[in-house]
C-alpha positions as a Markdown table, in Angstrom:
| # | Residue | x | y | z |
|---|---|---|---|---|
| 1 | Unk | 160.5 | 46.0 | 152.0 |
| 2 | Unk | 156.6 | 46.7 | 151.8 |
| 3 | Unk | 157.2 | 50.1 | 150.5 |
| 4 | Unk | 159.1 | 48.8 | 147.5 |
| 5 | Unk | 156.6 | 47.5 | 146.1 |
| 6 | Unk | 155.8 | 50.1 | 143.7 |
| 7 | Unk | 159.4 | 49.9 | 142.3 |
| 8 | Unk | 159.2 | 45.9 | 141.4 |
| 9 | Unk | 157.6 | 44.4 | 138.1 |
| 10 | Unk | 153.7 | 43.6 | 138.8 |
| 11 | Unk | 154.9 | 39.8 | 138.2 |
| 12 | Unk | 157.3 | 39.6 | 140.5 |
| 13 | Unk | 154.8 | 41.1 | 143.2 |
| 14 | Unk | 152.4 | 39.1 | 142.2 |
| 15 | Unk | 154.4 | 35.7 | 142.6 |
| 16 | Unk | 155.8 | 36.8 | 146.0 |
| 17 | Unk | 151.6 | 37.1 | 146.8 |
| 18 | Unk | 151.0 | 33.6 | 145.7 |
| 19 | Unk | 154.2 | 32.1 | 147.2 |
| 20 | Unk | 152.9 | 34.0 | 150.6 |
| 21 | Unk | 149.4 | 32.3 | 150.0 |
| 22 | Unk | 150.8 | 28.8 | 150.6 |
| 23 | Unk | 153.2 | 29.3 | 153.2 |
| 24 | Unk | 152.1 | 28.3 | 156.3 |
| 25 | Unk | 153.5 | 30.7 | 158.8 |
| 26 | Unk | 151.5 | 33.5 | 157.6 |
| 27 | Unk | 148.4 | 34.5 | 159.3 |
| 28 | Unk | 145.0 | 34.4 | 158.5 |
| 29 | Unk | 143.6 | 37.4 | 157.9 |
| 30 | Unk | 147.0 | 38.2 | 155.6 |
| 31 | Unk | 146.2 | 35.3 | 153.8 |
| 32 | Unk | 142.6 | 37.1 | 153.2 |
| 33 | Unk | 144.3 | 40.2 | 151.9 |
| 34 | Unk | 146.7 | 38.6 | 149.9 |
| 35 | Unk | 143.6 | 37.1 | 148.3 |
| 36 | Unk | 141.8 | 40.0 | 147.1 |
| 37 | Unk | 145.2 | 41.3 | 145.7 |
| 38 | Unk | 145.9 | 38.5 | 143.7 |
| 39 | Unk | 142.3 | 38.3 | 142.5 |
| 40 | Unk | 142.1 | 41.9 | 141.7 |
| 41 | Unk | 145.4 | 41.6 | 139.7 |
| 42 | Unk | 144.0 | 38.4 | 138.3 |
| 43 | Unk | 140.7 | 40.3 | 136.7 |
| 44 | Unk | 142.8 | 43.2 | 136.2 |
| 45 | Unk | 145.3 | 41.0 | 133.6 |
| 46 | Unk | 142.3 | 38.4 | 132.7 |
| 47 | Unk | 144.8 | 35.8 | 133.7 |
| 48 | Unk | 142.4 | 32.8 | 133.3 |
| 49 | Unk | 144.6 | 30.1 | 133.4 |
| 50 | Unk | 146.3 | 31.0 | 136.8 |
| 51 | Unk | 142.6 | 31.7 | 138.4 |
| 52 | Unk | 141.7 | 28.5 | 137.0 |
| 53 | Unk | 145.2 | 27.0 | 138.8 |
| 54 | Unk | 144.7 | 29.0 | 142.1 |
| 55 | Unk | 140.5 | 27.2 | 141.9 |
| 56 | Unk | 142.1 | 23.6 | 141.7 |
| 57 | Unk | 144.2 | 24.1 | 144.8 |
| 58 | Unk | 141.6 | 25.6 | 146.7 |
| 59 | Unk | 143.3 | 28.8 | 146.7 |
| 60 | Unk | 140.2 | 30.5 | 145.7 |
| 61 | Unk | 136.8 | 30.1 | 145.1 |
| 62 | Unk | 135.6 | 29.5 | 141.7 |
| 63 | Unk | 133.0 | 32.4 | 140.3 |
| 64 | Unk | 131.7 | 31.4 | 137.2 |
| 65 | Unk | 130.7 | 34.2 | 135.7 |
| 66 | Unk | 134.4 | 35.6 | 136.2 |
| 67 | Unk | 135.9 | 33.1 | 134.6 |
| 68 | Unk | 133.2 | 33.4 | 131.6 |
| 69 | Unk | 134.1 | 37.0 | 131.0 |
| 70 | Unk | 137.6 | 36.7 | 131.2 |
| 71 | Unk | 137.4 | 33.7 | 129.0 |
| 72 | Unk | 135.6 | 36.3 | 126.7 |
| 73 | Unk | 138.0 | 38.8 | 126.6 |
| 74 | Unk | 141.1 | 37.1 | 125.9 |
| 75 | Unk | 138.9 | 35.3 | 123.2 |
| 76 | Unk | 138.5 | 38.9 | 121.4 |
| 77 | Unk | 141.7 | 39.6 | 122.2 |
| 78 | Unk | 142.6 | 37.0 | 119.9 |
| 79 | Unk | 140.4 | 37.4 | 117.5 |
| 80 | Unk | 141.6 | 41.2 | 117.3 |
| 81 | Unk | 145.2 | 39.7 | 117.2 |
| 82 | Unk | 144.3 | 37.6 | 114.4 |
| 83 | Unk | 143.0 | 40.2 | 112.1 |
């Protein structure tokens, strides 16, 4: 099932990430790689609000300066959606 990865939506990989993060059977150092997945995906997608989530659960560690440049682009984003 780890090869089909490639063949299911990037949200639906990236929820079965986060639902892995919690659970407590799974080990350590998966947990560690499952974090630098999600958080490449997250700064990948600028997906502020679920960093801002996974940061209040203690999932991950907050980084300022990430969150202010993501905040930044979706903001242009916006503004370009706007015009």
């Amino acid at each position: 099932m780890e090869n089909q990865e490639g063949t299911q939506q990037p949200h639906l990989v990236l929820a079965n990430k986060l639902f892995l993060l919690t659970h407590p059977d799974v080990q350590d150092i998966e947990k560690v790689r499952l974090k630098e997945e999600v958080l490449t995906t997250i700064k990948s997608d600028d997906m502020v609000p679920l960093y801002e989530t996974l940061v209040a659960e203690s999932l991950l560690v907050k980084d300022q300066s990430l969150l202010d440049s993501m905040r930044s682009k979706n903001e242009d984003e916006l503004k370009k959606l706007d015009e």
